[in-house]
Every structure is written in C-alpha cells, then in structure tokens.
PDB file of N, CA, C and O in Angstrom:
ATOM      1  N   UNK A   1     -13.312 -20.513 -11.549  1.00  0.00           N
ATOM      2  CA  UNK A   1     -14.162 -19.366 -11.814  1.00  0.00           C
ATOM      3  C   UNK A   1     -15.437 -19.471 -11.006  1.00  0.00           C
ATOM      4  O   UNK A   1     -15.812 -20.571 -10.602  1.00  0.00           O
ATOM      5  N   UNK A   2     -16.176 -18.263 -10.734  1.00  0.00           N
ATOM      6  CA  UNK A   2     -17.249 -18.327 -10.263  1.00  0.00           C
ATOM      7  C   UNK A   2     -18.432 -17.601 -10.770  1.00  0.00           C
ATOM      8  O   UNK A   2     -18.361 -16.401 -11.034  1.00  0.00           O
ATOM      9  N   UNK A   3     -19.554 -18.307 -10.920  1.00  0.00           N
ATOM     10  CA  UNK A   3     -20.830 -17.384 -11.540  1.00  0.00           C
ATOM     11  C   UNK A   3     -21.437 -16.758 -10.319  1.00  0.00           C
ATOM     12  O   UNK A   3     -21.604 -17.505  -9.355  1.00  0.00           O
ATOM     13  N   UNK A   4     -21.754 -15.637 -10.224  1.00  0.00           N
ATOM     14  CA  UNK A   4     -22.495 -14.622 -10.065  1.00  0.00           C
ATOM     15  C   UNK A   4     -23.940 -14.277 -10.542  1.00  0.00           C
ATOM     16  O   UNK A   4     -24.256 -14.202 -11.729  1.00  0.00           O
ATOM     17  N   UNK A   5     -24.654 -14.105  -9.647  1.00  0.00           N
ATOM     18  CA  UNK A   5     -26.325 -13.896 -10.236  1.00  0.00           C
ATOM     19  C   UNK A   5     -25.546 -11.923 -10.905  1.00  0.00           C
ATOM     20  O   UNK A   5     -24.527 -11.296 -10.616  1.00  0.00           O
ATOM     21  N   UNK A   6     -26.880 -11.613 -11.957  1.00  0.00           N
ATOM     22  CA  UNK A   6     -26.740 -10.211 -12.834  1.00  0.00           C
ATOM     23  C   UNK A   6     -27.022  -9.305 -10.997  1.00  0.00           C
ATOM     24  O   UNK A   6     -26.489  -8.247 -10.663  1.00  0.00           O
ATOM     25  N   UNK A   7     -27.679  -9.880 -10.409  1.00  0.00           N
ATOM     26  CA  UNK A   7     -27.839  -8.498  -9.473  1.00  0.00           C
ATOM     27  C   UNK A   7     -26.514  -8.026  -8.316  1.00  0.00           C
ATOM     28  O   UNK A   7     -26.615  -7.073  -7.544  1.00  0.00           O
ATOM     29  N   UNK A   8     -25.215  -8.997  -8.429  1.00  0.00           N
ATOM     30  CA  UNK A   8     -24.325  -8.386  -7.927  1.00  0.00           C
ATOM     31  C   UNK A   8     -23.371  -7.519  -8.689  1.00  0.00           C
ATOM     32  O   UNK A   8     -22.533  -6.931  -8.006  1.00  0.00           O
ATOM     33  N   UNK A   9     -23.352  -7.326 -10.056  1.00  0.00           N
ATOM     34  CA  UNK A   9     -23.276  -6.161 -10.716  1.00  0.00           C
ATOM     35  C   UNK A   9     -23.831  -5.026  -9.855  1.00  0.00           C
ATOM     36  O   UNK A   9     -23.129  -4.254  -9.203  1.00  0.00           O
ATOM     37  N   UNK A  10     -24.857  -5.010  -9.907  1.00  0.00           N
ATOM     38  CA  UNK A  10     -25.882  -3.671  -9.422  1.00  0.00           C
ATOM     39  C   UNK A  10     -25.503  -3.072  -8.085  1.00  0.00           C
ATOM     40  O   UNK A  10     -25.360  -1.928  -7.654  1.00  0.00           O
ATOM     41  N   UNK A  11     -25.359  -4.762  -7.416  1.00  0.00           N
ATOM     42  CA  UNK A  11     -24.657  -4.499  -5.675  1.00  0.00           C
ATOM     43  C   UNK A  11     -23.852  -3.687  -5.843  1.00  0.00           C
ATOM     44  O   UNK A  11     -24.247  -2.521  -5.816  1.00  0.00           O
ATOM     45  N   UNK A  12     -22.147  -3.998  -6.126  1.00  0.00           N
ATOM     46  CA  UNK A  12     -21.434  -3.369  -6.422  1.00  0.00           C
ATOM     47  C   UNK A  12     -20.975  -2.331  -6.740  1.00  0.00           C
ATOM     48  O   UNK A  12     -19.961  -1.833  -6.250  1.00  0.00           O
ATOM     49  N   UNK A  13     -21.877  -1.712  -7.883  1.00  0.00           N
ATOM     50  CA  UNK A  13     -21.899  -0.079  -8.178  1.00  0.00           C
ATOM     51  C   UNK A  13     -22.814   0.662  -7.354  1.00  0.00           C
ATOM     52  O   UNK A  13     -22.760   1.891  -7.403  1.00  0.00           O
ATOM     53  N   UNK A  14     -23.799  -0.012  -6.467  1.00  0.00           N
ATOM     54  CA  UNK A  14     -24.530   0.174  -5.768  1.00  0.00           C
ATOM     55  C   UNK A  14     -23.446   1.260  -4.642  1.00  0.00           C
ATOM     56  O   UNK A  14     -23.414   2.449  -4.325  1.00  0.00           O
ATOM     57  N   UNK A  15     -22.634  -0.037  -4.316  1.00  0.00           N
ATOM     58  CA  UNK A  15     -21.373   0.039  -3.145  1.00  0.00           C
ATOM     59  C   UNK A  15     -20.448   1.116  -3.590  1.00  0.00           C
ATOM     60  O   UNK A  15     -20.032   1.893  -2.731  1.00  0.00           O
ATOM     61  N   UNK A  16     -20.087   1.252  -4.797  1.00  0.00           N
ATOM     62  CA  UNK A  16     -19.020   2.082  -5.162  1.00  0.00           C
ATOM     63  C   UNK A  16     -19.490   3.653  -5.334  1.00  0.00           C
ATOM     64  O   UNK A  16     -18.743   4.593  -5.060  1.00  0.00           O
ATOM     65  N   UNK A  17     -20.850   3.805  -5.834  1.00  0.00           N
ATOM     66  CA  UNK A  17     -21.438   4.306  -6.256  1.00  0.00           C
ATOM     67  C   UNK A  17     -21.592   5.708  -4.162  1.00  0.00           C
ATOM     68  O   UNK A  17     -21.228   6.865  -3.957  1.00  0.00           O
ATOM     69  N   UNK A  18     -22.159   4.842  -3.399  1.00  0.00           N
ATOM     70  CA  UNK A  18     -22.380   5.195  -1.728  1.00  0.00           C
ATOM     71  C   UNK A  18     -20.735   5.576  -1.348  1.00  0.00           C
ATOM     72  O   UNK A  18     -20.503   6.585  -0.682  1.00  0.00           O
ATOM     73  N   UNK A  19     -19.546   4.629  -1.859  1.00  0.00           N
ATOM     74  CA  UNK A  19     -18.485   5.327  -1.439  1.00  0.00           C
ATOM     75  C   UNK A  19     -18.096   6.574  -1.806  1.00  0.00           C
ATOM     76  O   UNK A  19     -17.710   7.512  -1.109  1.00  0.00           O
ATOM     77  N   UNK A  20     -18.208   6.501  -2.711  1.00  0.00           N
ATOM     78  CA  UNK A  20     -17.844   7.609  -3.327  1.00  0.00           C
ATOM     79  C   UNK A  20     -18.328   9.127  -3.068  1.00  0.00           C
ATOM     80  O   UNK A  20     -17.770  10.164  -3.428  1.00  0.00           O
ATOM     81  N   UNK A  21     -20.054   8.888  -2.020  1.00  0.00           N
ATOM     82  CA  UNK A  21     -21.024   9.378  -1.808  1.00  0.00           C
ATOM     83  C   UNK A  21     -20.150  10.006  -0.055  1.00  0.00           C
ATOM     84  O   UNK A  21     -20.278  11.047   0.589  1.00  0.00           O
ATOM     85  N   UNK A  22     -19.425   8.925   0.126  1.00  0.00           N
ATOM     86  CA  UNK A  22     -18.752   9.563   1.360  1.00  0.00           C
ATOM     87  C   UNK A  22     -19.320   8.258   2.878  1.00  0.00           C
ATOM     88  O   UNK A  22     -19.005   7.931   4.022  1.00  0.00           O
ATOM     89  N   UNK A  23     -20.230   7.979   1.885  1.00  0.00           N
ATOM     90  CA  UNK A  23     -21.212   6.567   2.916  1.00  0.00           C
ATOM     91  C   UNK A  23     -19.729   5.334   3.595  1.00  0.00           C
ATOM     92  O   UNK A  23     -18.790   4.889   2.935  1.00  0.00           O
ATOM     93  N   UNK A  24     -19.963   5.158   4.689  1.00  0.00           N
ATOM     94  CA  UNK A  24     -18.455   4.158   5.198  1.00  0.00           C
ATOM     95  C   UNK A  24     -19.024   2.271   4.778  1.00  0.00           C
ATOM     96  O   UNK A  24     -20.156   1.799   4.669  1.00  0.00           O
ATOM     97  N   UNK A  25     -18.486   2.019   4.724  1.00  0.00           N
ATOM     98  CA  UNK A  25     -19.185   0.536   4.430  1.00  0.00           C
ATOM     99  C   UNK A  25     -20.198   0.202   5.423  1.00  0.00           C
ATOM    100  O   UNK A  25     -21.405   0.293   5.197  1.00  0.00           O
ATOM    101  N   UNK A  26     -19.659  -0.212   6.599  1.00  0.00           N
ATOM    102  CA  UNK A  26     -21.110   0.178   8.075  1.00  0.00           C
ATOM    103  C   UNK A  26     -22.124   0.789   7.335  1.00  0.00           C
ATOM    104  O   UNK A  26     -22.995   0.017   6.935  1.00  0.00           O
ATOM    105  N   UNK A  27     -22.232   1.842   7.077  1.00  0.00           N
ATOM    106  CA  UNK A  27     -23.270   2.796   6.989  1.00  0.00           C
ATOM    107  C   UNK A  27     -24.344   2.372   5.623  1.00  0.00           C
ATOM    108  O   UNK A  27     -25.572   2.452   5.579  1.00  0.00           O
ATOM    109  N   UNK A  28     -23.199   1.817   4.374  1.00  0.00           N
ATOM    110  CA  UNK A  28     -24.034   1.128   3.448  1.00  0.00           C
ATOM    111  C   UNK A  28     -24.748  -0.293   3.504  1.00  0.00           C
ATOM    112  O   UNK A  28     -25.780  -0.653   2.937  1.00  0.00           O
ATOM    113  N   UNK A  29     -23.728  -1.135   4.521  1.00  0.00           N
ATOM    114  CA  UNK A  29     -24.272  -2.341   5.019  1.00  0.00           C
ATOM    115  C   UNK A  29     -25.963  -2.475   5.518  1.00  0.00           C
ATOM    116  O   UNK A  29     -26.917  -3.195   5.226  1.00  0.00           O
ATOM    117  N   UNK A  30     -25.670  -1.247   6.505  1.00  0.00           N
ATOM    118  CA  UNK A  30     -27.445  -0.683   7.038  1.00  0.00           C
ATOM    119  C   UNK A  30     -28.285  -0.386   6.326  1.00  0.00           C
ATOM    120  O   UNK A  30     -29.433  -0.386   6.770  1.00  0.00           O
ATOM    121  N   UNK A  31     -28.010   0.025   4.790  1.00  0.00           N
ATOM    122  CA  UNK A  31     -29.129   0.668   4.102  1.00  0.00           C
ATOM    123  C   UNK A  31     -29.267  -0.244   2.943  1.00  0.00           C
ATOM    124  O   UNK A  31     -30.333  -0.138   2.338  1.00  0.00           O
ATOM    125  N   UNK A  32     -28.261  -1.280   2.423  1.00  0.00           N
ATOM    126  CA  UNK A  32     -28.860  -2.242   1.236  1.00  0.00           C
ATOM    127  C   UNK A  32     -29.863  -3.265   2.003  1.00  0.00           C
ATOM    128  O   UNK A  32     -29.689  -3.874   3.058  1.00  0.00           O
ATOM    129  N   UNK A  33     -30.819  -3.249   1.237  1.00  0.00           N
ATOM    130  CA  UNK A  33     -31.684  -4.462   1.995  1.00  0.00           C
ATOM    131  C   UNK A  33     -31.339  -5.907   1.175  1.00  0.00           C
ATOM    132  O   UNK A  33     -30.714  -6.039   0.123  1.00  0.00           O
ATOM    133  N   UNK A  34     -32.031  -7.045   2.115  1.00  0.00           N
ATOM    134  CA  UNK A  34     -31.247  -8.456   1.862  1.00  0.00           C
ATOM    135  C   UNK A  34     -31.839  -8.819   0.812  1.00  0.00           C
ATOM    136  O   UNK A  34     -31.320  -9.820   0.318  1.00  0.00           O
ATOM    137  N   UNK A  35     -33.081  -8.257   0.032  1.00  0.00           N
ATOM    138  CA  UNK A  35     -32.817  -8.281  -1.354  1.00  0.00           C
ATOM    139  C   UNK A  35     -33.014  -7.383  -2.601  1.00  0.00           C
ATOM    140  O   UNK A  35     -34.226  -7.554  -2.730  1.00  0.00           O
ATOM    141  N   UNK A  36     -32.729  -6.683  -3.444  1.00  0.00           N
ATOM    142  CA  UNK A  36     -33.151  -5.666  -4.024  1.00  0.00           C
ATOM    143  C   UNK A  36     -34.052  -5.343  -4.292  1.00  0.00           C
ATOM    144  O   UNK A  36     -33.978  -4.175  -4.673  1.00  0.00           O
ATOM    145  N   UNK A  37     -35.310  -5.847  -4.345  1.00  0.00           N
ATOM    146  CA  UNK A  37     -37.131  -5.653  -4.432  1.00  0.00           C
ATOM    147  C   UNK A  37     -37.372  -5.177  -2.917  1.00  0.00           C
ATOM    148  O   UNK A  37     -38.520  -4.774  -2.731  1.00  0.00           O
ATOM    149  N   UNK A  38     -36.423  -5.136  -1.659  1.00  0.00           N
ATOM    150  CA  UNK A  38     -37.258  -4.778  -0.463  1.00  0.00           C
ATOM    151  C   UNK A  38     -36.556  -3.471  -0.126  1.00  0.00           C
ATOM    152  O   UNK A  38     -35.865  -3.457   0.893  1.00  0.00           O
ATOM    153  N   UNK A  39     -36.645  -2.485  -0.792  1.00  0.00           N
ATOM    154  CA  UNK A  39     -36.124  -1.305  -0.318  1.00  0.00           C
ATOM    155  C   UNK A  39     -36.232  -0.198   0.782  1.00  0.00           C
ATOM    156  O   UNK A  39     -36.608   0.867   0.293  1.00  0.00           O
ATOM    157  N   UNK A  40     -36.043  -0.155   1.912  1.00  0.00           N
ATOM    158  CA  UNK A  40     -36.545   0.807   2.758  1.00  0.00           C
ATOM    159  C   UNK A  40     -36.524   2.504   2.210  1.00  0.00           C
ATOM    160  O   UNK A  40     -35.876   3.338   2.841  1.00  0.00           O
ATOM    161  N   UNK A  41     -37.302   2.864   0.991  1.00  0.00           N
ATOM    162  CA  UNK A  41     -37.285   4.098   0.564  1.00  0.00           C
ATOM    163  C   UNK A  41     -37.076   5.176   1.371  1.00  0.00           C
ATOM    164  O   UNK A  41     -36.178   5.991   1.156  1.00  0.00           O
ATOM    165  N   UNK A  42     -38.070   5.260   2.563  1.00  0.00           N
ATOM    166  CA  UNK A  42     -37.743   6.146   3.816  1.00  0.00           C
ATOM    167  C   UNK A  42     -36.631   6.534   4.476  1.00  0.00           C
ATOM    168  O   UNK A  42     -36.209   7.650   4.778  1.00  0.00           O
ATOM    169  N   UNK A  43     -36.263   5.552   4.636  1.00  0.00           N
ATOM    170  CA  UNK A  43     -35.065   5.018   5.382  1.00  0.00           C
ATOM    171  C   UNK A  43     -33.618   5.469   4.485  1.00  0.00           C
ATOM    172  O   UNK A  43     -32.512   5.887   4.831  1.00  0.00           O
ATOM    173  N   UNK A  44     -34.324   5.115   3.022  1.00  0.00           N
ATOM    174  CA  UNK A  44     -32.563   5.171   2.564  1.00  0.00           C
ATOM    175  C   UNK A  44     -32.772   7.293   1.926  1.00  0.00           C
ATOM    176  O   UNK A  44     -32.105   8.222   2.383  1.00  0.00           O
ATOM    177  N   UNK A  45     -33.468   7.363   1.237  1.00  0.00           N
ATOM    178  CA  UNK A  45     -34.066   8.927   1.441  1.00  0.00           C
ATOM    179  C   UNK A  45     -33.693   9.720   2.661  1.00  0.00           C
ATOM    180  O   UNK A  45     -33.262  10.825   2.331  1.00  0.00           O
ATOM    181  N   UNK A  46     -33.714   9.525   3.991  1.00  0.00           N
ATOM    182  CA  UNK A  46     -33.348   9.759   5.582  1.00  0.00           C
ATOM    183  C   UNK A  46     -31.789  10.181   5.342  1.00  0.00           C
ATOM    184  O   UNK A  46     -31.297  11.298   5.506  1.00  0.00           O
ATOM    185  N   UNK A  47     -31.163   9.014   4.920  1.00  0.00           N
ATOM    186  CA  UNK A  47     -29.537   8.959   5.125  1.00  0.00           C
ATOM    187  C   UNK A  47     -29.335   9.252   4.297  1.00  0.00           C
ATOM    188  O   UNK A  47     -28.190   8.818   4.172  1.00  0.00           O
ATOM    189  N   UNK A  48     -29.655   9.954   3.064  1.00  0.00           N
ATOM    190  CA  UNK A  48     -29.071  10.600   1.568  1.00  0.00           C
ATOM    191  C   UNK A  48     -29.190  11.944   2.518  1.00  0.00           C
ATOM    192  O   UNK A  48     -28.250  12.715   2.710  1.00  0.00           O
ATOM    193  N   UNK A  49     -30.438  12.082   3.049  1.00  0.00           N
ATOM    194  CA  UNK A  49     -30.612  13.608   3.451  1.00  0.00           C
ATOM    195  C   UNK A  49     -29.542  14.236   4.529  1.00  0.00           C
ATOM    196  O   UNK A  49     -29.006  15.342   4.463  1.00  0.00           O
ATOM    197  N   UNK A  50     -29.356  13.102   5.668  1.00  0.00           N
ATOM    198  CA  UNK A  50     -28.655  13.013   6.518  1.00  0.00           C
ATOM    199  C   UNK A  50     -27.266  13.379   6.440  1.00  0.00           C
ATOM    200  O   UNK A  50     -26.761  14.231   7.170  1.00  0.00           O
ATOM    201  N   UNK A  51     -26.452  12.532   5.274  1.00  0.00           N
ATOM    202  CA  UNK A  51     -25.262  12.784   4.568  1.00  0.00           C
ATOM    203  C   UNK A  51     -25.233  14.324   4.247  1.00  0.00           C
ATOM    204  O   UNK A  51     -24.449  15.137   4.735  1.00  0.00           O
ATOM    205  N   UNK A  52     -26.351  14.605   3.230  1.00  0.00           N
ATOM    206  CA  UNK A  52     -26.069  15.824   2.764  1.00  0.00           C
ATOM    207  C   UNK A  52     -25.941  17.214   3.663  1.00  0.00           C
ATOM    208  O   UNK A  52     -25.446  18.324   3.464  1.00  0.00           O
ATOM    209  N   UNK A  53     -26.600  16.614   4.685  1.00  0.00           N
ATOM    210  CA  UNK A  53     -26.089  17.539   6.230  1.00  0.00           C
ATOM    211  C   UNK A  53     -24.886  17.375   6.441  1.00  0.00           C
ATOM    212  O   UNK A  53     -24.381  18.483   6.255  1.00  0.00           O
ATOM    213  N   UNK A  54     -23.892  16.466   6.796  1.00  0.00           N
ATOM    214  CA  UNK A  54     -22.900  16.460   7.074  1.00  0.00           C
ATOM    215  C   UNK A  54     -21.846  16.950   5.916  1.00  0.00           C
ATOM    216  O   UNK A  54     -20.678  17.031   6.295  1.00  0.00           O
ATOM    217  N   UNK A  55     -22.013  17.156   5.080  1.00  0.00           N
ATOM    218  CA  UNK A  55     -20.902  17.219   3.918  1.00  0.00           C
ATOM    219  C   UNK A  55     -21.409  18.664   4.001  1.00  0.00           C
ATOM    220  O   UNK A  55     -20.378  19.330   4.095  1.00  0.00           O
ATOM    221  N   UNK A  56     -22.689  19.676   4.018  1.00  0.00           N
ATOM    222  CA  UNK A  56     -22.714  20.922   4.229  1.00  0.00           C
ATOM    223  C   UNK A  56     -22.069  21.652   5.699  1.00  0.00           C
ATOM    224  O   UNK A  56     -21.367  22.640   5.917  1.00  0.00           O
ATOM    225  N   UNK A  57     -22.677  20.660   6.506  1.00  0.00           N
ATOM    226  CA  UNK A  57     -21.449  21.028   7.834  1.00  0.00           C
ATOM    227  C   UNK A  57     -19.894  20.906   7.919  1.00  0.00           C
ATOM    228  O   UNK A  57     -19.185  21.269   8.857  1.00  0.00           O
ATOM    229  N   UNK A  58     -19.421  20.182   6.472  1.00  0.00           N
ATOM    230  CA  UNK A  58     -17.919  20.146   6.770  1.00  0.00           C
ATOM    231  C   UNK A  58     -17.591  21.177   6.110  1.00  0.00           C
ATOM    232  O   UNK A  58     -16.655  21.930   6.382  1.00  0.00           O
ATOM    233  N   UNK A  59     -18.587  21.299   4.916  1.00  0.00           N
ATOM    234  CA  UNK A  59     -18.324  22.613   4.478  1.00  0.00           C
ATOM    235  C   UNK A  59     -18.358  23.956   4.989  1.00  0.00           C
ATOM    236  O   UNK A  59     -17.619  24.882   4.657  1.00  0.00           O
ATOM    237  N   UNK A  60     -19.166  23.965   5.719  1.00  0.00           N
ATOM    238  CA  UNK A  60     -19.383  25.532   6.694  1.00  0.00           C
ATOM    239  C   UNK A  60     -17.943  25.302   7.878  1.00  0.00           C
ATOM    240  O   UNK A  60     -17.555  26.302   8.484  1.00  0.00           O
ATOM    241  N   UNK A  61     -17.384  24.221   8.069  1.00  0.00           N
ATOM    242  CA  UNK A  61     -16.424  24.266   9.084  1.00  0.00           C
ATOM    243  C   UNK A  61     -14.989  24.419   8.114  1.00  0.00           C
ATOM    244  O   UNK A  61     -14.128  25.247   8.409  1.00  0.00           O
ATOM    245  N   UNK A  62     -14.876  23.606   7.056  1.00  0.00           N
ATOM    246  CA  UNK A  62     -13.569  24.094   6.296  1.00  0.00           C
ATOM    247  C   UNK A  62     -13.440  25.411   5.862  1.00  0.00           C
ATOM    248  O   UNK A  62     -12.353  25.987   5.880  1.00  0.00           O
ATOM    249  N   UNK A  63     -14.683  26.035   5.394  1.00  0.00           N
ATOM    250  CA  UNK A  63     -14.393  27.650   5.258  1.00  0.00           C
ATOM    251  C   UNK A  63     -13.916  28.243   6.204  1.00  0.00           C
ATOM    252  O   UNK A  63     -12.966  29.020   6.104  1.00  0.00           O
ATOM    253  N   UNK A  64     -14.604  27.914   7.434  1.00  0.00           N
ATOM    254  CA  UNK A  64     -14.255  28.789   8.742  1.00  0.00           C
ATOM    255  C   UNK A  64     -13.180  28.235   9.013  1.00  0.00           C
ATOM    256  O   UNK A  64     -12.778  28.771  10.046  1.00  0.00           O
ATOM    257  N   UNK A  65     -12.349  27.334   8.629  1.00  0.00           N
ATOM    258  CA  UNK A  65     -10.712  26.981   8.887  1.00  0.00           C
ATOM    259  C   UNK A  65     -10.230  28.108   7.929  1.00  0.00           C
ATOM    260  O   UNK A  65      -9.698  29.156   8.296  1.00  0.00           O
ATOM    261  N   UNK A  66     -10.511  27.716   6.569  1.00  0.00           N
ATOM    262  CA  UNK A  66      -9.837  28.595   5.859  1.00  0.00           C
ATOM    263  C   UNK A  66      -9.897  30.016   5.548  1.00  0.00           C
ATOM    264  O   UNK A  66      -9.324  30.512   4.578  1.00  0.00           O
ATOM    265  N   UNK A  67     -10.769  30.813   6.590  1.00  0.00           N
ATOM    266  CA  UNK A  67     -10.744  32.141   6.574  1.00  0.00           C
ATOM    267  C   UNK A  67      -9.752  32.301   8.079  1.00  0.00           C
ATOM    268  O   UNK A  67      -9.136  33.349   8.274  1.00  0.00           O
ATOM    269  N   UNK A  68      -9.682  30.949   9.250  1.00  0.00           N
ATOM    270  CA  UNK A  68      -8.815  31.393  10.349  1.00  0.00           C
ATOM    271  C   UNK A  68      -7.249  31.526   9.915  1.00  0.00           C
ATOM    272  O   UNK A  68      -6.403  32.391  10.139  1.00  0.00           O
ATOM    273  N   UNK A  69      -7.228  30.171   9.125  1.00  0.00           N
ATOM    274  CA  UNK A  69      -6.026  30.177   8.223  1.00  0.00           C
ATOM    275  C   UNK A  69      -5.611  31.675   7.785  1.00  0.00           C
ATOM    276  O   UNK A  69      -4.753  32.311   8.397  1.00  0.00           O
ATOM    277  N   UNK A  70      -6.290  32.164   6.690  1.00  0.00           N
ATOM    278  CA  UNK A  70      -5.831  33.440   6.232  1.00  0.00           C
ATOM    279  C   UNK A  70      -5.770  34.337   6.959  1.00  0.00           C
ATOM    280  O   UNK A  70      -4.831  35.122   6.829  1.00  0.00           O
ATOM    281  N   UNK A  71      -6.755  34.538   7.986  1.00  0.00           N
ATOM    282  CA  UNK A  71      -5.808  35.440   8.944  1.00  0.00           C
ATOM    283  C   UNK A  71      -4.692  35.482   9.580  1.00  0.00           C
ATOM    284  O   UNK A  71      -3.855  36.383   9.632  1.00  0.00           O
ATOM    285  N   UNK A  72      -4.722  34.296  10.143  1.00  0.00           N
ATOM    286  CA  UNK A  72      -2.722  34.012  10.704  1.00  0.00           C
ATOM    287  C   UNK A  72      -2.280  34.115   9.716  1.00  0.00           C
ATOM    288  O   UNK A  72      -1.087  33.923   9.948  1.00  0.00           O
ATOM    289  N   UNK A  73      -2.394  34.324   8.519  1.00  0.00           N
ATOM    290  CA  UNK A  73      -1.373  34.514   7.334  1.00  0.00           C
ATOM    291  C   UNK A  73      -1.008  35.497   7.645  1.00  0.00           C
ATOM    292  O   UNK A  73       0.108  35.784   8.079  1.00  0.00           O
ATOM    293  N   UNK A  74      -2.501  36.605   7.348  1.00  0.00           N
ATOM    294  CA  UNK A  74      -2.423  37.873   6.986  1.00  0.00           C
ATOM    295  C   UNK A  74      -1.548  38.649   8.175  1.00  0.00           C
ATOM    296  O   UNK A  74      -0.628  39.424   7.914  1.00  0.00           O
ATOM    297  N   UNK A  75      -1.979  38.318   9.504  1.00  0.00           N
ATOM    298  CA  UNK A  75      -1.146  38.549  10.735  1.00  0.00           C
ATOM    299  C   UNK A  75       0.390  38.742  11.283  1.00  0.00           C
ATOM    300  O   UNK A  75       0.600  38.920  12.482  1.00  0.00           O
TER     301      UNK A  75
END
C-alpha cells in the first residue's frame, strides 16, 4: 500500500474535474502549479477564458454543419 499526502485527493479532482472541462492533460500539466498555495490566478483565469472561446467556436461551427447538413437533406 501506499500513503498519499490529503492534497492529492484535491490534485486529482482537480485533473478530472479540467477533463471533463475539455482541458487535454498537456494543457492541465501547464496550469497546476508545483504546489497548491502557488497559483498563477491570471494565468489559470486566461485559459478558463480561452477554453470557453473554443467550445463557443465549436459551437458556432457544429451549427453551421448542422444547418449544411439539413440542407443536403432537404435537397
């Protein structure tokens, strides 16, 4: 067995928590700092914002699939 300090709990959902967010491991690797008291607020604020650009741009591009879609339907 192995003990674990309480703050890799936190890591973890930290991690699961960013996947789920759409974040690639790379991308979360860059933004946990090497210890949880040194947070780059700026920085991690930046790439929440950043993300939320891209997930609105996939969104403005899957609609515009799925209105080309329905036209070759409709066609």
């Amino acid at each position: 067995y192995r003990t674990y300090p309480p703050e890799a709990v936190l890591v973890l959902e930290l991690i699961t928590t960013a996947q789920k967010a759409g974040f690639s491991l790379a991308d979360i690797r860059k933004l946990l700092p090497p210890g949880l008291h040194h947070w780059d607020h700026a920085g991690l604020i930046a790439a929440l914002r950043r993300k939320v650009a891209d997930i609105e741009m996939l969104e403005t591009r899957l609609k515009e699939s799925t209105a080309q879609l329905i036209g070759l339907i409709a066609d």
